[in-house]
N, C-alpha and C positions, 0 to 999 in steps of 0.2 A: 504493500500500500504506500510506503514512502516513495518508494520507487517513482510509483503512477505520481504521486504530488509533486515531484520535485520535474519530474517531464511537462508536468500540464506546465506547472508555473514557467516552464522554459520554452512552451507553445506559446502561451498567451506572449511573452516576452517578444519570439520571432515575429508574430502578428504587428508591429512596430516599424516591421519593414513592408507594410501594407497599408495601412492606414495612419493616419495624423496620431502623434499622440492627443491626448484629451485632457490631462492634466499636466502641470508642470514636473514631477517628478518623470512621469514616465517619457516627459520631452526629453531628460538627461538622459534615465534610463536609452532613447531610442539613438540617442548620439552615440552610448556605446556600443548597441547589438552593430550599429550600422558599419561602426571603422573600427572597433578594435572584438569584431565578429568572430574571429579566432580563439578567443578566449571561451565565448557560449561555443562555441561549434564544441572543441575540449570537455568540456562540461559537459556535455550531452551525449558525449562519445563513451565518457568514461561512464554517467549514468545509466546508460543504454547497457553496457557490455556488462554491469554487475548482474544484470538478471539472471546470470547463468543459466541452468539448463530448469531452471523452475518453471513449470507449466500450470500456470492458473489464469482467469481471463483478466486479473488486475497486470498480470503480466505482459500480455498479450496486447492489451488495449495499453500498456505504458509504452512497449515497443513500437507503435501505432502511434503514436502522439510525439514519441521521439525523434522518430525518421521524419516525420512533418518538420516537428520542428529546426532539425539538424536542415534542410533543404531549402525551409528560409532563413537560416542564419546562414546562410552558403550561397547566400542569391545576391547579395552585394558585390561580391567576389564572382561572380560568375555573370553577373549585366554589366560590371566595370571590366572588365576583359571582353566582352563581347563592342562595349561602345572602344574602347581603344582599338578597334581594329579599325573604325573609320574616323575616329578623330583628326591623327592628323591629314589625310584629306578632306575632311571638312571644314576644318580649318584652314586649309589651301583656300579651298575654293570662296571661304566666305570672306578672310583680310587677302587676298590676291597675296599669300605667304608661299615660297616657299620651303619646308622644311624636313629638317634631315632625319630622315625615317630610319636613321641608325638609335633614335633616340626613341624608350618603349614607353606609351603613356601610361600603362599600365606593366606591373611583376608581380606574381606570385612572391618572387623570396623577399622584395622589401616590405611587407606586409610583417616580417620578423625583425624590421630594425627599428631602434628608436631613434625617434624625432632631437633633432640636435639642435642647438643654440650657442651665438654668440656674444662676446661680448660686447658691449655698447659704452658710449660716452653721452652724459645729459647736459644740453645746453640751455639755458634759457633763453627764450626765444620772442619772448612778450615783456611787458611788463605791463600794467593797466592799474588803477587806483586802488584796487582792493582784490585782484589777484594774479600773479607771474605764471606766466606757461611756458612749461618744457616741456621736449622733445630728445628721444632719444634717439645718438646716430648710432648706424650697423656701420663699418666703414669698408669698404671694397680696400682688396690687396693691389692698390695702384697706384702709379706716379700719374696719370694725366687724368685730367677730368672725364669725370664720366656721369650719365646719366642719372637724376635721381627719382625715388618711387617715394614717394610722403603716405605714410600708412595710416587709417583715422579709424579710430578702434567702435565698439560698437559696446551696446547696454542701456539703450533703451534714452539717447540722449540727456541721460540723469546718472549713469552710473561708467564703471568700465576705466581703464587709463591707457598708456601708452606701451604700459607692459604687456598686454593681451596678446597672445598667441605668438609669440614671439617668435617661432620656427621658420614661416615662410620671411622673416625680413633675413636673417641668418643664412637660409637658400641663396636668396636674389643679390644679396651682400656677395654671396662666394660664384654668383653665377658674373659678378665685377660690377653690383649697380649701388648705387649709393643711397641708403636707405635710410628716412627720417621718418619716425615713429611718432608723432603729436598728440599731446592732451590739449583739449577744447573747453571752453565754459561750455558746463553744463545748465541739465533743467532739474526746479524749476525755478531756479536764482535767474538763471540766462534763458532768452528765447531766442528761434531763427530771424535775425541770418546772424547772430552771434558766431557759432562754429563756423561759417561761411566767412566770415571775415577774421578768424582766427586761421584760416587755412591763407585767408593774404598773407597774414600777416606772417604766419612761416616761410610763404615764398619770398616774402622781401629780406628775411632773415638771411635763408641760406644762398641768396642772391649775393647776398652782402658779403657772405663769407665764404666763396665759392671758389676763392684762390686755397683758402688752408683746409674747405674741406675737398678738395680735387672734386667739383662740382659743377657738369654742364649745364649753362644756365639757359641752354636752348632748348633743353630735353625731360620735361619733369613730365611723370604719372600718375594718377591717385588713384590710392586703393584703399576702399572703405568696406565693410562687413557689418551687415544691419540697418540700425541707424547710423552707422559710420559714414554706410554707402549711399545713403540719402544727399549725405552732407558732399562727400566727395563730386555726387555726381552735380549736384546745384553747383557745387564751386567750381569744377570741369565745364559745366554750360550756362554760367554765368560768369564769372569773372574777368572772359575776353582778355587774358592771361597767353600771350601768344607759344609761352616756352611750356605750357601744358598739351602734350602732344595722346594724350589717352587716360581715360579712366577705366578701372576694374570693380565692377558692382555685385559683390556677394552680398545675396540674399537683402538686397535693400527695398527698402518702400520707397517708388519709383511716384504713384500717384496718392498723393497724400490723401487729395479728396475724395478718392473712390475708397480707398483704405479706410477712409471712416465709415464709408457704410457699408464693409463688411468685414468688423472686427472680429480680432482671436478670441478662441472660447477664453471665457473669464476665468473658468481655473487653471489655463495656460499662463495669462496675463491679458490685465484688462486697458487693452491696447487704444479704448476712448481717452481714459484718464491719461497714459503714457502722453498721447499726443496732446492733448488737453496744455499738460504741464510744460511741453515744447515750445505749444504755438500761444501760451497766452490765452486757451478759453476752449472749449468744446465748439464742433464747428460751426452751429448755428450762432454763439455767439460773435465770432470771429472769420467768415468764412474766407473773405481774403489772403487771410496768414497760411490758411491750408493751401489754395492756391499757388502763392506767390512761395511756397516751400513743395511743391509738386515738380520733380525735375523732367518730365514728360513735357510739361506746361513749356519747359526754355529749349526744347528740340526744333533747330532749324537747321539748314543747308549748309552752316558751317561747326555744327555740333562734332566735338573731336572723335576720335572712333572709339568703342565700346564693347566689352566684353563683361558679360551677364554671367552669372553662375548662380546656380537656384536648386536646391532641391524640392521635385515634387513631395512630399509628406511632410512640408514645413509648417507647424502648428502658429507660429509667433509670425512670420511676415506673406500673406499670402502668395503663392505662387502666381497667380496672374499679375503682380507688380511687374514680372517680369517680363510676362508675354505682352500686355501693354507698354512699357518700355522697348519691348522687340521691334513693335507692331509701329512704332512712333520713327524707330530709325530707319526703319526698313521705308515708310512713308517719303522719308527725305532721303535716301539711298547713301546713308552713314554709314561706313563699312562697320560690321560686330559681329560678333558670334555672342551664342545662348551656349553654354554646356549647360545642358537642361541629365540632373541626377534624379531618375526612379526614387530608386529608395530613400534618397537625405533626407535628412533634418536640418532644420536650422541650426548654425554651428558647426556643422558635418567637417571642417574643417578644423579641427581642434586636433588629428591627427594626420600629419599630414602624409602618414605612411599608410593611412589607408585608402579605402578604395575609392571614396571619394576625394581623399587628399592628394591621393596622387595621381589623379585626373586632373582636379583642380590647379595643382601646383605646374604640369604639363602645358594647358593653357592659357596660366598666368607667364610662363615665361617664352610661350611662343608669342602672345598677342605683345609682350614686352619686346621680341627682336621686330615685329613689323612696326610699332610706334616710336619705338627709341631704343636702335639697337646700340650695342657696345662695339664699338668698335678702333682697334688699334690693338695697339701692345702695349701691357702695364707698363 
């Protein structure tokens, strides 16, 4: 009988890579079945194999429930190999890239490596009447300047720093790109375009100091995750910022105002209130602020090129943010790509050695050599 409960609970678990989760634990719970799915796979394998040669039908039906489940804990890893076989030609065809198909978007054996990080130096980078922002730099191993990627972290525009997910700036650091990690006023002290103008105001920073940090100042990208991506992509297509040559939009709320009228369930997070406290009011009270903070709303003919990254079973930021941001570029013939991930969740990148990380991370640094590649010799 323990058997059978300890299977069912690792069915219902797999089920996460099918549907949204519904409450906020089981959102974290589904961030891990989803990338570090190796671990339930293990578990299940070893639960499975204790039934030994016992024959009753609680056995039976536990073996039944097992192999279920084993098959969707094994489905991230087997749709993430099945989408790497056309990725990078789709990604050819959609930023007109070429690329080197010696490089695999997806491996079985880095699924058993850990996620690594570097170190960083914090500079300040603001200063304002009652509070200083920094920013931490990843530094590329180079003598000439090179390109930079300003990272804007994500947490519901009220929480979150600069230290968030620190692995993919540590990647694109070693891949030679010069990486600035930013904290932003937050809500509900600050409202938009606060962080919008906090993201100037780090470009005119490392503008300034672009000799000491070997810094192309023809060449920047933004890369936001959440609300991060919100901010990034308003300040991608508003700023009119000539040395911002692409943004990268994980899982961000693209139309503010449609997002309000179809919010996260509430025991996910009650994503009225979230924006409420961003924009200054609920949107009947304010409905301008939601607008004029919708980055769809600022998509014209010279919108910089875009790459979306979204998983379908994202609980906290709808997945048609993104097909509406798709559907907007595509309007104005802005080159981007969608890596649109089945099974993710919001966050999904929190490992980037999994199946969705290392899709993700593939994309992020292919759409990086079509926008602002590296190039020379350290």
């Amino acid at each position: 009988m323990p058997r059978l409960i300890f299977l069912f609970l690792l069915f219902l678990a797999s089920l996460l890579m099918l549907i949204s989760a519904p409450a906020y634990y089981l959102w974290l719970l589904a961030v891990m079945v989803g990338e570090y799915g190796l671990l339930f796979i293990a578990a299940t394998l070893v639960i499975l194999t204790s039934g030994g040669l016992i024959k009753s039908k609680y056995n039976i039906v536990g073996t039944f429930t097992g192999i279920l489940a084993l098959g969707m804990f094994m489905s991230p890893i087997i749709r993430a190999y099945l989408i790497s076989r056309q990725l990078p030609s789709n990604i050819e065809k959609e930023l007109n890239l070429q690329t080197d198909h010696r490089v695999e978007p997806f491996t079985f054996s880095k699924l058993f490596q850990k996620d690594a990080t570097l170190n960083y130096k914090t500079f300040t980078y603001a200063n304002y009447p009652d509070i200083s922002l920094t920013l931490d730099f990843y530094a590329a191993q180079t003598k000439v300047k090179r390109p930079c990627v300003i990272v804007i972290h994500g947490g519901s525009w009220s929480s979150g720093d600069s230290q968030q997910l620190p692995e993919l700036n540590t990647v694109l650091a070693g891949k030679g790109y010069q990486v600035a990690s930013i904290n932003y006023r937050l809500a509900p002290k600050w409202h938009n375009p606060a962080p919008v103008e906090d993201v100037r105001a780090a470009l005119i920073y490392l503008k300034k100091h672009a000799d000491e940090l070997r810094i192309d100042t023809n060449n920047f990208v933004l890369v936001g995750r959440s609300a991060g991506a919100q901010i990034a992509l308003l300040a991608a297509y508003t700023l009119k910022e000539p040395g911002i040559k692409g943004v990268i939009d994980f899982y961000g709320p693209a139309d503010m105002v449609w997002g309000y009228s179809l919010p996260a369930p509430k025991l996910v997070m009650d994503s009225r209130r979230v924006m409420a406290n961003y924009l200054g009011g609920y949107y009947p009270q304010v409905p301008q602020n939601y607008k004029a903070s919708s980055p769809v709303e600022f998509v014209n003919a010279q919108t910089v090129p875009t790459l979306i990254i979204h998983g379908a079973n994202d609980p906290l930021v709808a997945y048609d943010h993104s097909r509406r941001l798709s559907d907007k570029l595509q309007q104005y013939h802005i080159p981007h790509y969608w890596l649109k991930l089945p099974w993710a969740t919001h966050g999904f990148d929190h490992h980037l050695n999994g199946p969705g990380g290392q899709l993700s991370t593939y994309a992020v640094e292919r759409f990086l050599e079509r926008v602002a590649p590296v190039k020379g010799a350290n």
